[in-house]
DRENZA-367370 format. One line per 8 residues: number of its first residue (from 1); their letters; for each residue x, y, z of C-alpha. Coordinates in steps of 0.5 Angstrom, whole numbers, plus 500, padded with zeros to 3 digits. Layout:
N
NUM) a) X Y Z  ...
***
This chain:
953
1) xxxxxxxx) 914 617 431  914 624 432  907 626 429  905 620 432  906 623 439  904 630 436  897 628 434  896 625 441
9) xxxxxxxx) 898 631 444  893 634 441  887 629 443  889 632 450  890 639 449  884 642 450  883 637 457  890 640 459
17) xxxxxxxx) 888 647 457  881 645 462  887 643 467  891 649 467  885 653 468  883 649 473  888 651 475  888 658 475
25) xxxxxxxx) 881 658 478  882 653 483  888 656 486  891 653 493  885 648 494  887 644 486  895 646 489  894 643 497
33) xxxxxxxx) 891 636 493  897 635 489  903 637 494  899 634 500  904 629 500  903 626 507  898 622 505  902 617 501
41) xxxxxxxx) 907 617 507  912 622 503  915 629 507  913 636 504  917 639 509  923 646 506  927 643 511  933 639 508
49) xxxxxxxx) 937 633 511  945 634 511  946 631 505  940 630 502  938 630 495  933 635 493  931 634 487  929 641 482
57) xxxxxxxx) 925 640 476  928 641 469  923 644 464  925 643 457  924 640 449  930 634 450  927 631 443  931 632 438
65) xxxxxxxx) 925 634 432  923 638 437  924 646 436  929 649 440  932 642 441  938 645 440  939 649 445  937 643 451
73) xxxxxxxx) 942 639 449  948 644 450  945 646 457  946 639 460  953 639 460  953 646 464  949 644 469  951 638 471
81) xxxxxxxx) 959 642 471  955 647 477  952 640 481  959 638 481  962 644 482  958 646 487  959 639 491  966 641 491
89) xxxxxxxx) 965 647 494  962 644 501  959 650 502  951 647 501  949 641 506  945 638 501  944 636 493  941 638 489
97) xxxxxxxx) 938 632 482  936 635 476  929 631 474  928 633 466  922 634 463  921 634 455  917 639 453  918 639 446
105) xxxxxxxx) 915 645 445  908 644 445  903 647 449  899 640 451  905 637 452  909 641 456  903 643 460  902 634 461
113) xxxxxxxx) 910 634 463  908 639 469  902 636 472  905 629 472  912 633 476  907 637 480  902 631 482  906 625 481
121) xxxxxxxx) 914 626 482  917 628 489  917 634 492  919 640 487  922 646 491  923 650 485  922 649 477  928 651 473
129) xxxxxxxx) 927 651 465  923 654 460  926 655 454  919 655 448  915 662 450  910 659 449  911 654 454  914 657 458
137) xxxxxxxx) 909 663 459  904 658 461  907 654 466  909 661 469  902 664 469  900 658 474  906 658 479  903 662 483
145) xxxxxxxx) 897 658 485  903 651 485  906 657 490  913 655 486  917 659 483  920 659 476  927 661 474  929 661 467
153) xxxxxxxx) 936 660 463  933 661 456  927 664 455  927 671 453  921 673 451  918 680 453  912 677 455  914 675 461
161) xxxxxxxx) 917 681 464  909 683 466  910 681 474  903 682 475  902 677 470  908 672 471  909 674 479  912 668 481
169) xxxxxxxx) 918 668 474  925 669 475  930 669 469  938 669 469  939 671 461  937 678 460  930 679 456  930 682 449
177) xxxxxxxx) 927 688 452  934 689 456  938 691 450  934 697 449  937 701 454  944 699 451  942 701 444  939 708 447
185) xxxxxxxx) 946 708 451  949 708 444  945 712 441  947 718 446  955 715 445  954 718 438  949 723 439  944 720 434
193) xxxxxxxx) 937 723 437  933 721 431  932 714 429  927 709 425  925 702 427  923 696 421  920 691 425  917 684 422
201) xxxxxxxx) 910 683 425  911 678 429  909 679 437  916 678 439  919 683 435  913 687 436  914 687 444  922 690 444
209) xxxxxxxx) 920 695 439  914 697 444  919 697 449  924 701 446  919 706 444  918 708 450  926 708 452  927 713 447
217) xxxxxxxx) 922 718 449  924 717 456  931 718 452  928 725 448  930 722 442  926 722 436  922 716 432  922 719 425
225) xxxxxxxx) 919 713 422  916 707 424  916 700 420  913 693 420  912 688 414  910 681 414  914 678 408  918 684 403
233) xxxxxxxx) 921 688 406  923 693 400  917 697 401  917 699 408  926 700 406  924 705 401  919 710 406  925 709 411
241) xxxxxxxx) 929 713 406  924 718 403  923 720 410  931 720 411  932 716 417  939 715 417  940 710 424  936 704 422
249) xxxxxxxx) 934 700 428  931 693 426  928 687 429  927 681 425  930 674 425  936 672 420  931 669 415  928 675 414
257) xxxxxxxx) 935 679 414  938 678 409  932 680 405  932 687 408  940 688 407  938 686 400  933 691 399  938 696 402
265) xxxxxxxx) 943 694 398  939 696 392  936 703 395  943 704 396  942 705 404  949 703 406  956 706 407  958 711 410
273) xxxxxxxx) 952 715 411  947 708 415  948 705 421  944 699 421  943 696 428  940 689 429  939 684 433  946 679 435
281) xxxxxxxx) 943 673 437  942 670 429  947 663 427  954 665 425  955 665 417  947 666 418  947 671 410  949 664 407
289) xxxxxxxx) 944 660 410  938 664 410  939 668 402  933 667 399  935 674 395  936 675 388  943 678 391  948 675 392
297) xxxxxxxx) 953 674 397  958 679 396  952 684 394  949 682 401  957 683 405  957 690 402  950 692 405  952 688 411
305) xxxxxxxx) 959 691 413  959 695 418  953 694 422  953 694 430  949 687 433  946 687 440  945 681 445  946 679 451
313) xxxxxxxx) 953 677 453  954 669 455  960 669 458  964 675 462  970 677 459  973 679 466  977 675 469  975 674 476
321) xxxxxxxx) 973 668 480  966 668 481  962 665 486  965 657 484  972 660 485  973 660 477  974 665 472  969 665 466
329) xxxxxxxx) 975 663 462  977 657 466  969 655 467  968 655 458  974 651 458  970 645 462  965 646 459  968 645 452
337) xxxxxxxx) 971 638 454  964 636 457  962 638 450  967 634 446  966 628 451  959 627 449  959 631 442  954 635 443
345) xxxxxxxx) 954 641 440  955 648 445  949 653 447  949 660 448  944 659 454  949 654 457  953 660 462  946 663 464
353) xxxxxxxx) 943 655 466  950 654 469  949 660 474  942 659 475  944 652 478  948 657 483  942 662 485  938 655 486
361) xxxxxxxx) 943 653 491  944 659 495  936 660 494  935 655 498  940 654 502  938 662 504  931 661 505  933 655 509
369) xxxxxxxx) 936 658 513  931 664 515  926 659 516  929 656 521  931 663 524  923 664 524  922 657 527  926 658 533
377) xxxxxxxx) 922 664 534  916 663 533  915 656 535  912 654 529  914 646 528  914 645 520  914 650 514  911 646 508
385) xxxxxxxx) 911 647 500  905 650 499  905 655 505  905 661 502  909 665 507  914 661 505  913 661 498  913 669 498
393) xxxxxxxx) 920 668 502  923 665 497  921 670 492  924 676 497  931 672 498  931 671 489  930 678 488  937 679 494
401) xxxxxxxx) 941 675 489  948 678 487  954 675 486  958 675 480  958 669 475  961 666 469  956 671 465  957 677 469
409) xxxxxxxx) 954 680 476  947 676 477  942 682 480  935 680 479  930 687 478  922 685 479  925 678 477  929 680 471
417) xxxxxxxx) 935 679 471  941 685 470  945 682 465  952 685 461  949 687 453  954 686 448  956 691 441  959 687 436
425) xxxxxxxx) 961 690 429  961 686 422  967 688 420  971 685 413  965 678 413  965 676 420  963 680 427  967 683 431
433) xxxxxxxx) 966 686 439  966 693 440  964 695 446  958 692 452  954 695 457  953 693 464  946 693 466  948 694 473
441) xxxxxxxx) 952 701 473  947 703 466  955 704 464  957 703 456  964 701 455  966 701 449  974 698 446  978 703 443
449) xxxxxxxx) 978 704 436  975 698 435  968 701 432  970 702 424  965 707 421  965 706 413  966 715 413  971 719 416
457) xxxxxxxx) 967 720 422  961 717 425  954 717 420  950 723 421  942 721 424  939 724 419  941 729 413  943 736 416
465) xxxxxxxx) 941 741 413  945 747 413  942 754 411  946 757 407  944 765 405  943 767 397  947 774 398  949 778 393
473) xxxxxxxx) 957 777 391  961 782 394  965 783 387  958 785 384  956 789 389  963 793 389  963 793 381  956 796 381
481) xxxxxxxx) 957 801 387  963 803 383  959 806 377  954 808 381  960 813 385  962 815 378  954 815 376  953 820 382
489) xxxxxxxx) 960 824 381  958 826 375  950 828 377  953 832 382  958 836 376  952 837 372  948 840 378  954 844 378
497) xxxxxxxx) 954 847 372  947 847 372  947 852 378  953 856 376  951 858 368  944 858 371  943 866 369  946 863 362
505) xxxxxxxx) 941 864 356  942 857 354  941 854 361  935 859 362  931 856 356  931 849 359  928 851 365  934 850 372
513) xxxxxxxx) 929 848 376  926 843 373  933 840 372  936 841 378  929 836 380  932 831 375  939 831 379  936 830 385
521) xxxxxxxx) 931 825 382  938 821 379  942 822 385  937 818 389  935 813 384  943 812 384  943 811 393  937 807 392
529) xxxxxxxx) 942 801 388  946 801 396  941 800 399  939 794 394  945 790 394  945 790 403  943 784 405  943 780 412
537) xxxxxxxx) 950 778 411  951 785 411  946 788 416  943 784 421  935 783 421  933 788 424  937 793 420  935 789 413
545) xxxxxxxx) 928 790 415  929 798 417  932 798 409  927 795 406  922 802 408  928 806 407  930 804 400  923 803 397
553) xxxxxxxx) 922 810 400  928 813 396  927 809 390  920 812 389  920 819 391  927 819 387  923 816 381  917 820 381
561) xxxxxxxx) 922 827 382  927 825 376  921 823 371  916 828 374  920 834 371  922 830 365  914 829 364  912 836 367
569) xxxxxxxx) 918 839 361  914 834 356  907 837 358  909 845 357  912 843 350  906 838 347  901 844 351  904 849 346
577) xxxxxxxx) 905 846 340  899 841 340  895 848 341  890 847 335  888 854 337  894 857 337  892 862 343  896 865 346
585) xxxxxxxx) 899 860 352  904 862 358  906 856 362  912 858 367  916 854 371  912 854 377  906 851 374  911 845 373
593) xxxxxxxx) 913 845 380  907 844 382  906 838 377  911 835 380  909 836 387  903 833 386  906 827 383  910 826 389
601) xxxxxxxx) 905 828 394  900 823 391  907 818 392  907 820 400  900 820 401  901 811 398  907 810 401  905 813 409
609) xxxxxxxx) 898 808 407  902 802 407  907 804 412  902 804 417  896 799 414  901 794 412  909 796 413  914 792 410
617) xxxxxxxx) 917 786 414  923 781 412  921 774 410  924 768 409  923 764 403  927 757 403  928 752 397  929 745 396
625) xxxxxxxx) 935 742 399  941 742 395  947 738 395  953 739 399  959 742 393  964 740 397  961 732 398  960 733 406
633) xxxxxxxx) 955 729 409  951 734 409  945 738 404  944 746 403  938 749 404  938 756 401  934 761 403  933 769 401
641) xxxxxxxx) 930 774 404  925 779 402  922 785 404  915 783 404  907 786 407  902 781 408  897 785 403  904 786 397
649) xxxxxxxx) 901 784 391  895 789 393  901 796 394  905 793 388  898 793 384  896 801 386  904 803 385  905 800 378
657) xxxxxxxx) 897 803 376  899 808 378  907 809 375  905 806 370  899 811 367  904 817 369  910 812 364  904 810 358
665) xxxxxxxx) 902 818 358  910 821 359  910 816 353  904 819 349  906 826 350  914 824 348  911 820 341  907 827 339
673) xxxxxxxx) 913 831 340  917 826 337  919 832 331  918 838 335  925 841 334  926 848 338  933 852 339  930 856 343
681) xxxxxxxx) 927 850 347  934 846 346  932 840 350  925 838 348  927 833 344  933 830 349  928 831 354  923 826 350
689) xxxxxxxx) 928 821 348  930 820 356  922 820 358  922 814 351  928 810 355  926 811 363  919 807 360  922 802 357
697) xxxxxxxx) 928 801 362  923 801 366  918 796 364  923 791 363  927 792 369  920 791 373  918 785 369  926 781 369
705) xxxxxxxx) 926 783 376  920 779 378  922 773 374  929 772 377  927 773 384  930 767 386  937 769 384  939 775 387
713) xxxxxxxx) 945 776 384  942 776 377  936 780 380  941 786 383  945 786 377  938 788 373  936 793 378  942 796 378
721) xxxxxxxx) 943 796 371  937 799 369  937 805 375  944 806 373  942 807 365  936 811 366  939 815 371  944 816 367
729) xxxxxxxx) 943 816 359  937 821 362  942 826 365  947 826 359  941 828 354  939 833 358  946 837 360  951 833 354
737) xxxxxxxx) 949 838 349  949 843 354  956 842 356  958 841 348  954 848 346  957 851 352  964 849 349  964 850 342
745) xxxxxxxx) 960 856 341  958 859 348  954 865 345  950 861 341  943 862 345  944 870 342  946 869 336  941 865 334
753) xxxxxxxx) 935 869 334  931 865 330  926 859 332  924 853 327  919 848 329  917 843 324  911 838 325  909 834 321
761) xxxxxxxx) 902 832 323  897 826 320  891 828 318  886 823 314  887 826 308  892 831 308  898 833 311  901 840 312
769) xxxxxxxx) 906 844 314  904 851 318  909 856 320  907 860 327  910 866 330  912 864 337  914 869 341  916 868 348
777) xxxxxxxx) 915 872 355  919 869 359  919 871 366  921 879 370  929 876 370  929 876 363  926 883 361  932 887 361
785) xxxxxxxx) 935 882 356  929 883 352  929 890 352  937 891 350  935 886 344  929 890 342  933 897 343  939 894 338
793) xxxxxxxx) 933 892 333  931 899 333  937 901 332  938 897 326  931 899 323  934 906 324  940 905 319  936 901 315
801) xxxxxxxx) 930 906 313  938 911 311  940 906 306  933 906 304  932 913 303  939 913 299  937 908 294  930 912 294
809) xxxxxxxx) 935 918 292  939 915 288  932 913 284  930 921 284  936 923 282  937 920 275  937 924 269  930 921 267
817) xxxxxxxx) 927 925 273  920 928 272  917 934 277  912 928 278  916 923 283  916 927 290  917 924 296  911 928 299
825) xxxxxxxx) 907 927 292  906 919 293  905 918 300  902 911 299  909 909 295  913 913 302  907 908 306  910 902 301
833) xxxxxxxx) 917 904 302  917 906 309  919 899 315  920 904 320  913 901 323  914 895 322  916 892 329  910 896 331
841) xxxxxxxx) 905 891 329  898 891 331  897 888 338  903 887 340  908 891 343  915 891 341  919 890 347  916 883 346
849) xxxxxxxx) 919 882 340  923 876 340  929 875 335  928 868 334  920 870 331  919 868 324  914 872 320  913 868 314
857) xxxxxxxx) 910 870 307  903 869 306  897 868 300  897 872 293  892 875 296  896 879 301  903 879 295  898 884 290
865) xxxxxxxx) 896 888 295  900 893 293  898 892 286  891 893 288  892 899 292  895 903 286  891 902 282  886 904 286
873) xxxxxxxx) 888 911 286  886 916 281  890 919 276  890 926 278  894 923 285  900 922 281  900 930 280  899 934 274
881) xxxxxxxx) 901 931 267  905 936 262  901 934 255  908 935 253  909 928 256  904 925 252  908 925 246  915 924 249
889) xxxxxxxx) 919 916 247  920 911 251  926 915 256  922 921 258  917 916 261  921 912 265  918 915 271  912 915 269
897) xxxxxxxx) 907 911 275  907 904 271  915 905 270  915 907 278  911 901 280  915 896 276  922 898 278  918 898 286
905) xxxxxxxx) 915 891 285  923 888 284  927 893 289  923 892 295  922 884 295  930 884 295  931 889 301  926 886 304
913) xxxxxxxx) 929 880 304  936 883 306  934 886 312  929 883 315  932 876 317  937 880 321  932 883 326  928 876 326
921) xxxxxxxx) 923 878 320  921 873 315  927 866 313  930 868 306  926 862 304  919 864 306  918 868 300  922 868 293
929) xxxxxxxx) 925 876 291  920 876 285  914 877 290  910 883 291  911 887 296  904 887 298  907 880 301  911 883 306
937) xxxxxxxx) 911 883 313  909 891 313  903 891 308  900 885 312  896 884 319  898 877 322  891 875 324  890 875 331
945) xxxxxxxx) 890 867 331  897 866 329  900 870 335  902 864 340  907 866 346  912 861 349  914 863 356  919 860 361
953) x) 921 853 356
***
C-alpha cells in the first residue's frame, strides 16, 4: 500500500513542484486567493474570540513506513501534554487544536498536504513541524509568500540557518551547526589548537564541517587536516595519522562509525594519545547494531572508550519551574506516563515540540495583543492573515522569545534557537554526561571529575616535539680538558728547558728557535680542543658564533706554526744531504724562519678572505624525531649546531688543498731522510717521524670527523685525540731524547766529535755508499767554541809530531845506522813523515775544521802515491854510497833506501790511525793499517767536490 501511494505521489510530483514554484513567482497574489477566506463566508481575521479554538497545522511523517516516523510518534503525547497544560494554566483566552498532516517524508506529498491545509483547511496562524530537511526546507522557502511563519521542533539541518533563504523559519531544537561553538569552547578548555575533521560525503554532515571550519579560525585554531569519505574510511584515517592529528573531530552517521573506529582500532589510534569527538545523536547500543566490520565487538569498545559525544540537550537538567510552572523532571515523568498509556516509544524531540506549543501560544497571544494596541490608535478596523505588516510583526515578536522550558531557556538569534549542547563520554560501554554548554552565556560547564582520559593527563593536540641539543658530555669534555692541561704543562717544560739550555751544544744543534716554533704551534693546537668541546649549552648563541672564528683561527695558525717548523727543519736536512753536487750549502736559521713565516702569512691572507667574503655563522642542523626515553607523550627532535658559511665547502677545499700539498711534500722530504742519521743533527730523524705522524693523524682525523658529524661527542672525541697525540708525540720526539741525552751524558755534544751519516740510496743498477766531509759553520756565536776546539787540536798535533820524531830517532839510532839515513838527507821522507800540516788543508782554513769531520780513505791510486814518488827519485838523492856497502850481508843494509821504505810502509799506516781519529781524521774503519801511506789524509788533496759545509742544524 505504502508503493502504491509513493507511486501516486510520484505521478504528481512534478505538478506540485510546478506548484510550489508558482508559488514562489506568484507570491501574494497565489497567497490572497487561497486565504481569501471571506468569499466562503469564513473569517480571516488575527483576532481571536475568548475561548475560541485556533487551529495550528502540524507537518509531520505519521506513516509508520514512512522514514523519521519514529520521531512523529513520540511528539504527540508531548504536545497534547502542553495544550493541556497550558488550558491549566488560564493565562491564554484561546485554544489552540493540533490539524496534523503527514508528510511521510516525501517531497510531493508533503508538499500536496501544505497546499491542501493552506487552500482548503481553516485559517492557519501558523505552522508547526517539519521533521524530514528535505520537506521541510521546501515548505519553509515558500512561507514567506503564504506570509506564515514556520516553527520546527525537530528539523536540524544547517540549511535552514540561511535566513535570506528561509527568513519566515524558526525552530526550537539547536542546529547541527550549534554544537560547534560548544565543540571550540572544549577545545580551548583543554588548550587543544590543532585539530583534524573526518566527515562523510553527505550534504549534512558537509554543512556543520564548513561551519565549524569557519568557528575554529575565528577561534585560531589550527586545521591540520581535512578528511571525507563516501564508504571506507580507513584511508583517510591513515592520512589523519601520518599527518599526526591527535584530536579528531568526525562527522558521520552511526552506520558508518563503527567503520571508522575499526579502522582506528587497527591504526591503533586510540588510547591515551586520541581524543576522538563525534557527534551524540546516534541510537543507543548503536555499535551493535550497526557493526558491519570484521571487528569485533570488544575490539570496537576498546577504540570507542573514552570518546566525547555532542548533541543538544532534550531536557534541562536544572530544577526550576519553567513557564508551565514544572520542573523539567516533573514534566518527563508526565510524559513518561502518556507514553506508556499509548505504548509508543519516547522521542528526543518531544521537549523541543513541548516548548514549541508554548512559543506558539505566548506568540499569538503577544501579537494579539499588539494588534490590538495598533488598532485603537490607528483606526484600522481589522488585521487579516495575509497582511504583511501583521506577518512581520510576528516575526519581530518570535525573535523577543525568552522564557525558560523543560529543554533550558528558549531565546531564538535570527530564528535559530539558543539552545544547552550537552558533552557526554563513553566510559566502560555506555556514555556518561560530562559537561554542557550554554549557548546564551557562551559558558562550558563541565562536572567535576567526570571526564576520564585513558592517560594521566589529557591527550596532547599533536605530538610535541621537544628540542633537545646534541652537546658534547661534560665527563668527555673534563677527561680531555684534563689531558690536554697536562699536554700543555708538559709543552711549557720543554719550552723551559729548551730556552735554559738554549746556549747548550746539543740544544743549539737542533736549532732553539725553530723548537720554540713547534711549542708554540703545540700550545695552540692544545687551546683550540677547549674551544671545540664549548658548545650552546655552555655559551649562548652568539658567543658560540664568535668561537667558531676563534677556534678555526687558533687551530690553524697553531698547525702551520708546529708543522711549519717541522717541515722547514726536514727541508735544511733533505736540502744538505740530497745535494747531488756536494757544493758547499749554508742554510741558517733565519732562512727557515722565513719559510715558516710565509706558511703562516699565506694561512692569513686565507682566513681574512673568508672572514670578511663569507665569515662563519652558526647553523642549526635538525634530525628526525625520535622517541621519548622516558615513555612521555612527547617526541625528540635533536638538533646540532654547526659553525658554517654559505660557500664552506668551497674554503674548506682551498685550506685541505693547501695543508694537504704542505702535508704530501712534508711527507716526501720525511721519506727521502728516512736513513740519514747525523749526531751532529740529533733530531733529524725525531723531526721526520712526528712530520710522518701529524700526516697520517691528521688524514684520518679530517676524514673520521667529517663522517661522524652528526655525533658530537664521537666527532670531539677524534678531534681531540688526534691534536692531542700529534701535539704530543711530535714534542716528545723532539725534546725526549734531548732531556735523556742531557741527563745521562751531558757532555755528550763534545765528545763526540765524529758525524756518521749513512744513506742508502736506490739507483737503477747499483747502489752506493759515499762518504763526505761535512763541515759545519755555524753561526757568530758559535766561532769562540770553534776556535777553542781548534787550538786544543793544535795542541794535539804538536805532541803527536814529538812521539813521531822520537820513534824516528829510536829508528836512527839502531846499531845498523848508516851516514845514508839523515833527516835532512830525505826531505820527501821528512814530507812523509811530517802531519804538522795536516789541518792545513788546501782551500780551507782550519779554524773551521770541525771534530766531528770524517776523512775517509780514498783509491790504490792515492795509497801508492808514496811508493810512486820514491821511486821517482834518482839514486844519487839517497847520498853517496860507500862501495864497501856493495859487498856487505844482509844486516849492514837494513838501512838501505828499500829496507827504509819497507819498514815506513807499516809504521806510519798504524800511526795514522792512532792519532787521526782523535782530532776528527779518518774512522779506524776507513782504511786497513796495511794501506800505504800514499793513502793518508796528508798525501791526498780532497777534491773540491767533496767539500760540503753544514751550517745552523
Amino acid at each position: 500500500m505504502a508503493s502504491a501511494r509513493r507511486e501516486r505521489g510520484g505521478r504528481t510530483a512534478l505538478l506540485l513542484l510546478a506548484a510550489a514554484a508558482c508559488c514562489l513567482l506568484a507570491g501574494t497574489a497565489l497567497a490572497k486567493v487561497c486565504n481569501d477566506r471571506t468569499k466562503r463566508g469564513q473569517d480571516n481575521s488575527w483576532f481571536a474570540r475568548n475561548g475560541e479554538n485556533l487551529p495550528i497545522m502540524v507537518l509531520m511523517p505519521m506513516n509508520e513506513s514512512a522514514l523519521m516516523s519514529s520521531i512523529s510518534q513520540g511528539i504527540e503525547p508531548a504536545v497534547q501534554l502542553a495544550i493541556q497544560h497550558m488550558r491549566e494554566s488560564r493565562e491564554y483566552n484561546f485554544s489552540l487544536i493540533t490539524e496534523i498532516y503527514d508528510t511521510e517524508c516525501d517531497n510531493a506529498i508533503g508538499l500536496r498536504a501544505f497546499f491542501d491545509a493552506i487552500c482548503y483547511g481553516p485559517k492557519q496562524l501558523m505552522i508547526f513541524g517539519g521533521v524530514c530537511p528535505s520537506v521541510t526546507s521546501i515548505i519553509a522557502e515558500s512561507l514567506e509568500g503564504w506570509n506564515l511563519v514556520q516553527l520546527s521542533f525537530a528539523a536540524t539541518t544547517p540549511v535552514l540557518a540561511d535566513k535570506k533563504k528561509y527568513p519566515n523559519f524558526f525552530r526550537t531544537v539547536p542546529s547541527d551547526n550549534a554544537v560547534n561553538p560548544a565543540v571550540v569552547k572544549f577545545l580551548n578548555y583543554y588548550n587543544w589548537s590543532r585539530v583534524g575533521t573526518l566527515t562523510q560525503d553527505v550534504q549534512r554532515f558537509s554543512e556543520v564541517r564548513n561551519d565549524l571550519t569557519s568557528e575554529l579560525e575565528k577561534a585560531d585554531i589550527q586545521i591540520a587536516d581535512t578528511e571525507s569519505f563516501s564508504n571506507d574510511p580507513c584511508v583517510n584515517v591513515k592520512k589523519l595519522k601520518d599527518n599526526d592529528v591527535r584530536i579528531i573531530i568526525g562527522q558521520f552517521d552511526e552506520n558508518l562509525a563503527s567503520k571508522v573506529f575499526c579502522c582506528a582500532y587497527n591504526l591503533n589510534m586510540f588510547g591515551s594519545k586520541y581524543q576522538w569527538i563525534i557527534p551524540g545523536w546516534y541510537q543507543g547500543n548503536w555499535w551493535e547494531q550497526a557493526n558491519s566490520t570484521n571487528c569485533t565487538t570488544k575490539k570496537l569498545l576498546a577504540a570507542m572508550e573514552g570518546y566525547i559525544s555532542v548533541d543538544f540537550e532534550p531536557l534541562s537538567a536544572r530544577r526550576m519551574k519553567g513557564i508551565s510552572g514544572r520542573t523539567p523532571q516533573e514534566y518527563e515523568l508526565e510524559y513518561s506516563r502518556e507514553l506508556h498509556q499509548k505504548g509508543v516509544e519516547p522521542s528526543k524531540f518531544h521537549g523541543f515540540a513541548y516548548d514549541g506549543i508554548w512559543v506558539i501560544a505566548k506568540t499569538l497571544t503577544r501579537v494579539m495583543h499588539l494588534l490590538r494596541e495598533k488598532q485603537r490608535q490607528s483606526g484600522h478596523p481589522n488585521f487579516t492573515v495575509d497582511n504583511h505588516e501583521v506577518g512581520k510583526m510576528v516575526l519581530d515578536v518570535m525573535n523577543e522569545t525568552n522564557f525558560f522550558g523543560v529543554t533550558g531557556q528558549v531565546m531564538f538569534r535570527n530564528g535559530e534557537r539558543m539552545g544547552t549542547i550537552k558533552f557526554n563520554q563513553f566510559q566502560e560501554g555506555h556514555e556518561v554526561k560530562v559537561g554542557e554548554y550554554n549557548a546564551i552565556a557562551d559558558v562550558l560547564n563541565l562536572i567535576n571529575n567526570s571526564i576520564r582520559f585513558q592517560g594521566v593527563e589529557p591527550p596532547k593536540d599533536q605530538t610535541f616535539v621537544h628540542s633537545q641539543r646534541r652537546h658534547i658530555n661534560v665527563p668527555l669534555y673534563s677527561i680531555l680538558s684534563t689531558i690536554t692541561i697536562l699536554g700543555m704543562l708538559m709543552a711549557g717544560a720543554f719550552l723551559f728547558f729548551n730556552i735554559k739550555n738554549r746556549n747548550h751544544r746539543l740544544i743549539k744543534m737542533s736549532s732553539p728557535y725553530m723548537n720554540n716554533l713547534i711549542i708554540l704551534g703545540g700550545m695552540l693546537s692544545y687551546a683550540s680542543i677547549f674551544l671545540f668541546g664549548l658548545d650552546g649549552g655552555f655559551v649562548s648563541d652568539k658567543e658560540f658564533q664568535t668561537l667558531c672564528t676563534v677556534r678555526t683561527w687558533i687551530l690553524i695558525v697553531g698547525y702551520t706554526t708546529a708543522f711549519g717548523a717541522m717541515f722547514a727543519k726536514t727541508w735544511r736536512v733533505h736540502a744538505i744531504f740530497k745535494n747531488v753536487k756536494m757544493k758547499k750549502k749554508i742554510i741558517k736559521d733565519q732562512k727557515l724562519l722565513i719559510i715558516v713565516g710565509g706558511m703562516l702569512l699565506i694561512d692569513l691572507c686565507i682566513l681574512i678572505c673568508w672572514q670578511i667574503v663569507d665569515p662563519l655563522k652558526r647553523t642549526v642542523e635538525e634530525y628526525s624525531l625520535e622517541a621519548d626515553p622516558h615513555d612521555r607523550d612527547i617526541a625528540i627532535r635533536p638538533f646540532l649546531e654547526h659553525c658554517e658559511s654559505t660557500h664552506m665547502t668551497i674554503w674548506l677545499g682551498i685550506v685541505y688543498a693547501y695543508k694537504g700539498l704542505l702535508m704530501l711534500f712534508g711527507c716526501f722530504l720525511a721519506w727521502e731522510t728516512r736513513n740519514v742519521s747525523i749526531p751532529a743533527l740529533n733530531d733529524s730523524k725525531y723531526i721526520g717521524m712526528s712530520v710522518y705522524n701529524v700526516g697520517i693523524m691528521c688524514i684520518i682525523g679530517a676524514a673520521v670527523s667529517f663522517l661522524t658529524r652528526d655525533q658530537p661527542n664521537v666527532q670531539f672525541c677524534i678531534v681531540a685525540l688526534v691534536i692531542i697525540f700529534c701535539s704530543t708525540i711530535t714534542l716528545c720526539l723532539v725534546f725526549v731524547p734531548k732531556l735523556i741525552t742531557m741527563r745521562t751524558n751531558p757532555d755528550a755534544a763534545t765528545q763526540n766529535r765524529r758525524l756518521k751519516f749513512t744513506q742508502n740510496q736506490k739507483k737503477e743498477d747499483s747502489k752506493t755508499s759515499t762518504s763526505v766531509t761535512s763541515v759545519n759553520q755555524a753561526n757568530t756565536s758559535r766561532l769562540d767554541g770553534l776556535q777553542t776546539d781548534n787550538h786544543r787540536l793544535r795542541m794535539r798535533i804538536t805532541e803527536l809530531d814529538k812521539e813521531l820524531e822520537e820513534v824516528t830517532m829510536q829508528l836512527q839510532d839502531t846499531p845498523e845506522k848508516t851516514p845514508y839515513i839523515k833527516q835532512n838527507h830525505y826531505p820527501d821522507a821528512n814530507n812523509i813523515l811530517s802531519i804538522r800540516n795536516f789541518a792545513d788543508c788546501k782551500d780551507q782554513p782550519l779554524p773551521f775544521l770541525k771534530p766531528a769531520s770524517i776523512l775517509c780513505c780514498r783509491g790504490d791510486a792515492d795509497r801508492s802515491l808514496l811508493k810512486n814518488h820514491l821511486e821517482q827519485k834518482p839514486q844519487g838523492q839517497w847520498g853517496s854510497m860507500d862501495p864497501s856497502r856493495i859487498t856487505r850481508g844482509p844486516l849492514e843494509d837494513i838501512n838501505s833506501p828499500e829496507h827504509i821504505q819497507r819498514r815506513l810502509s807499516l809504521q806510519l799506516p798504524i800511526l795514522h790511525h792512532a792519532y787521526l781519529p782523535s782530532i776528527g781524521g779518518v774512522d779506524a774503519s776507513c782504511t786497513s793499517p796495511t794501506d800505504s801511506p800514499g793513502s793518508s789524509p796528508r798525501h791526498r788533496h780532497m777534491p773540491p767536490s767533496y767539500r760540503v759545509m753544514v751550517s745552523g742544524l
